[in-house]
C-alpha positions as CSV (number, residue, x, y, z in Angstrom):
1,X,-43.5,-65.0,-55.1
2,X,-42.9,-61.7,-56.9
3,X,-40.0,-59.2,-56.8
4,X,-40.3,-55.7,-57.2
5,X,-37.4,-53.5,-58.5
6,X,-35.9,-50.2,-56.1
7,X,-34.4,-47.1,-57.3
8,X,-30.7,-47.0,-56.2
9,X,-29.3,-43.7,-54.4
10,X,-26.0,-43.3,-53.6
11,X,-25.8,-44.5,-50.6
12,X,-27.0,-47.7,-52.1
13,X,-25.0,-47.3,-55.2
14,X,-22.4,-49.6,-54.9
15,X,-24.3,-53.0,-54.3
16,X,-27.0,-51.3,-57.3
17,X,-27.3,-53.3,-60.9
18,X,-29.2,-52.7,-63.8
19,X,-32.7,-54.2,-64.5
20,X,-33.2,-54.2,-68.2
21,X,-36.9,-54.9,-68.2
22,X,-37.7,-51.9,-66.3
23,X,-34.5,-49.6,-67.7
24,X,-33.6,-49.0,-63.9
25,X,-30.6,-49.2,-61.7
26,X,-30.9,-50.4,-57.9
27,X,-32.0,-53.5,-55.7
28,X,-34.5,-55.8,-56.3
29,X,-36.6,-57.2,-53.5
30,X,-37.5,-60.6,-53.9
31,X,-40.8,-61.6,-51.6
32,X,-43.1,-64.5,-50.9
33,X,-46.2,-63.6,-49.2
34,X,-49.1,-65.8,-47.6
35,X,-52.9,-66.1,-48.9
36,X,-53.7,-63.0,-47.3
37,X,-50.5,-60.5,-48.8
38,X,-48.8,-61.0,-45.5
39,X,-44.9,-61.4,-45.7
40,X,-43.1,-64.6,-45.4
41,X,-39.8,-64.2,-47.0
42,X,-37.2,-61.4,-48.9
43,X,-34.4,-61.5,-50.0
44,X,-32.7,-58.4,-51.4
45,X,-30.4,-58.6,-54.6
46,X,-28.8,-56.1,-57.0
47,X,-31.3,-55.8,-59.8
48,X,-29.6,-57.6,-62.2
49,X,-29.9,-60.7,-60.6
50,X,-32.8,-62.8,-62.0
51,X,-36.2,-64.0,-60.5
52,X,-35.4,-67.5,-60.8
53,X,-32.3,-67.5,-59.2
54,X,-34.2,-66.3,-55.8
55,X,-36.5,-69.4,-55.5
56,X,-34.1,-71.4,-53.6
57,X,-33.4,-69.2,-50.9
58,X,-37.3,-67.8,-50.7
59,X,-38.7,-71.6,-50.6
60,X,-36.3,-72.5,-47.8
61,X,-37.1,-69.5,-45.5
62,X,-40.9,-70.3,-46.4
63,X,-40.3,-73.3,-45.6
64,X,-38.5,-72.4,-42.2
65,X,-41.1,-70.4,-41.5
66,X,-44.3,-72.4,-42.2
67,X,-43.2,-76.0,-40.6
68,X,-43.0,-77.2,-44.0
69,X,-46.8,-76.4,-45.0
70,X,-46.7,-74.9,-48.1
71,X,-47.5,-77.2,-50.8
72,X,-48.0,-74.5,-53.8
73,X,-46.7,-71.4,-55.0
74,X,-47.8,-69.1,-57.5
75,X,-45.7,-67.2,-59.4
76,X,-44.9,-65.1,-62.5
77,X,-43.4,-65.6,-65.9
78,X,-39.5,-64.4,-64.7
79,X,-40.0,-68.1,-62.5
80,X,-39.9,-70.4,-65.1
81,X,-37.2,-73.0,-66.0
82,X,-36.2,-76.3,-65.2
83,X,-33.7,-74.8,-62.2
84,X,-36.7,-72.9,-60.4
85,X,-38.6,-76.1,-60.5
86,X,-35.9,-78.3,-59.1
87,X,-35.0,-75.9,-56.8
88,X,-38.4,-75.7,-55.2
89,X,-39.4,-79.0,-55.5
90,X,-36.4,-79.8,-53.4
91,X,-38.0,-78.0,-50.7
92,X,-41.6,-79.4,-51.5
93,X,-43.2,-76.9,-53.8
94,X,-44.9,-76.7,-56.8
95,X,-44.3,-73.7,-58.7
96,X,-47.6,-72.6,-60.8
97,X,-46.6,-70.4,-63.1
98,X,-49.7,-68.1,-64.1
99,X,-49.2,-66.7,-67.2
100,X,-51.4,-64.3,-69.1
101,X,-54.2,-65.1,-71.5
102,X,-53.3,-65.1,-75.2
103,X,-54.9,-62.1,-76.4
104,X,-54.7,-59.6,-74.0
105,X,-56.4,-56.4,-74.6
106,X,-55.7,-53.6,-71.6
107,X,-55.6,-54.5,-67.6
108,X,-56.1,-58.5,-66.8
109,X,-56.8,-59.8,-63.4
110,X,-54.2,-62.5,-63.0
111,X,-55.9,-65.3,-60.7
112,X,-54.0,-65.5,-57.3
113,X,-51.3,-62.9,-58.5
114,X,-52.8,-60.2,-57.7
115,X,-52.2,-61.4,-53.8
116,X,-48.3,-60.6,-54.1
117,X,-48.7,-57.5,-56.2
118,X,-51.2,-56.0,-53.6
119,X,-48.4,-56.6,-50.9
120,X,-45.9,-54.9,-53.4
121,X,-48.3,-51.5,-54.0
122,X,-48.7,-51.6,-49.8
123,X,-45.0,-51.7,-49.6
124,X,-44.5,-48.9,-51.9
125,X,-46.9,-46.5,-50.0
126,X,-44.3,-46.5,-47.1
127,X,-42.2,-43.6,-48.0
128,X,-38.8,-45.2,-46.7
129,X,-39.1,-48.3,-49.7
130,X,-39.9,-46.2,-52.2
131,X,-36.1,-45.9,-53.8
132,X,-33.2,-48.0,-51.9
133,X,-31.8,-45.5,-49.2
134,X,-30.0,-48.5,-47.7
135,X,-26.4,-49.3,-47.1
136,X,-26.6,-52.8,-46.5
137,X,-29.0,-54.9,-47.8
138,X,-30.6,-57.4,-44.2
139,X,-31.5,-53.3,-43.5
140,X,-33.8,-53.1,-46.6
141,X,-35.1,-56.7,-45.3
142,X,-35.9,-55.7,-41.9
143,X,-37.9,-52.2,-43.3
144,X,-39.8,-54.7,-44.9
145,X,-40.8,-56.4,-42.5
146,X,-41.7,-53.9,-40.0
147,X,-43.8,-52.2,-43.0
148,X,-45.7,-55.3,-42.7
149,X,-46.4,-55.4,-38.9
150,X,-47.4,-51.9,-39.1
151,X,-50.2,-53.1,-42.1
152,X,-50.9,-56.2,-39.9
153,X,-51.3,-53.9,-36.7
154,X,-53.9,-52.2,-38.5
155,X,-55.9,-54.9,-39.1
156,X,-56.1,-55.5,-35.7
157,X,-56.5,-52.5,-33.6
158,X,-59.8,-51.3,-35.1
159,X,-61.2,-55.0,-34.4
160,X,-59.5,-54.9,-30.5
161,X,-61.2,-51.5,-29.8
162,X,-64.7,-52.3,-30.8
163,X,-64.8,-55.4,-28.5
C-alpha cells in the first residue's frame, strides 16, 4: 500500500487539500497492489487526508477482491499506528511497516517497496494521471484502473503473438 499525491486543476479544485509533506494541493490516490505491481485497490481522497486513515477501506476491497488471501501487507512509514494496525488486523492483515536503514546515505532500495512505487512511476507515465483533471473522484478510480489493464494488456499480447 502506498499513496501518491495529484496536482489539483480547477476542475478538481473544490474536493483539492493540501499535502504538507510534498507542499502540494490536490487528491491523493491511495493504492494497494499485488506481488507483481498489479492493482488491487484505490481509493481517492483530498490530499490532506492521511495514509493511515485509508487502510480500512483498502484492506476490505483487497480483501473483496482476493477471497480473503492476503495474509501480509507491506507498507510505508505514513502507516504506522495503533489504528492502522487494528484496522487491518480486523480484516486479517499484518501490516509490515518497512522503514529505512539508520544511516542512510543517497538512494536505498527498500525491500518489497519498491513493488508499489514501480506501479506508482507506471501510473504517472499515463498522461491523463499526471495532475487531477477529474470532477469526481470514482472517475479518477476508474482511470486507474484502465491504466492498469492497458500495462497488463501489454504483457500479454507480445507473449499471445509469438505462440
Amino acid at each position: 500500500m502506498d499513496a501518491r499525491t495529484l496536482r489539483s486543476t480547477p476542475e478538481s479544485g473544490h474536493r483539492a487539500g493540501y499535502d504538507g509533506h510534498k507542499r502540494t494541493k490536490g487528491s491523493k490516490a491511495h493504492i494497494a497492489v499485488d506481488t507483481l505491481g498489479l492493482l488491487l485497490a484505490i481509493a481517492v481522497t483530498p490530499a490532506s487526508e492521511q495514509e493511515r486513515a485509508q487502510v480500512d477501506e483498502l484492506c476490505a476491497a483487497v480483501q473483496e477482491e482476493t477471497d480473503n488471501n492476503v495474509e501480509i501487507a507491506f507498507v510505508d512509514q505514513g502507516y504506522t499506528g495503533e489504528a492502522a494496525a487494528k484496522a487491518a488486523a480486523d480484516h486479517g492483515i499484518e501490516l509490515s511497516v518497512v522503514r529505512l536503514p539508520g544511516a542512510k546515505k543517497g538512494f536505498v532500495l527498500l525491500p518489497r517497496r519498491w513493488v508499489v512505487e514501480r506501479s506508482n512511476a507506471w501510473t504517472s507515465r499515463a498522461r491523463r494521471l499526471a495532475r487531477d483533471y477529474e470532477r469526481l473522484p470514482n472517475v479518477l478510480e476508474g482511470l486507474h484502473f484502465l491504466v492498469f489493464v492497458i500495462i497488463m494488456l501489454a504483457r500479454v499480447l507480445p507473449n499471445m503473438q509469438s505462440a
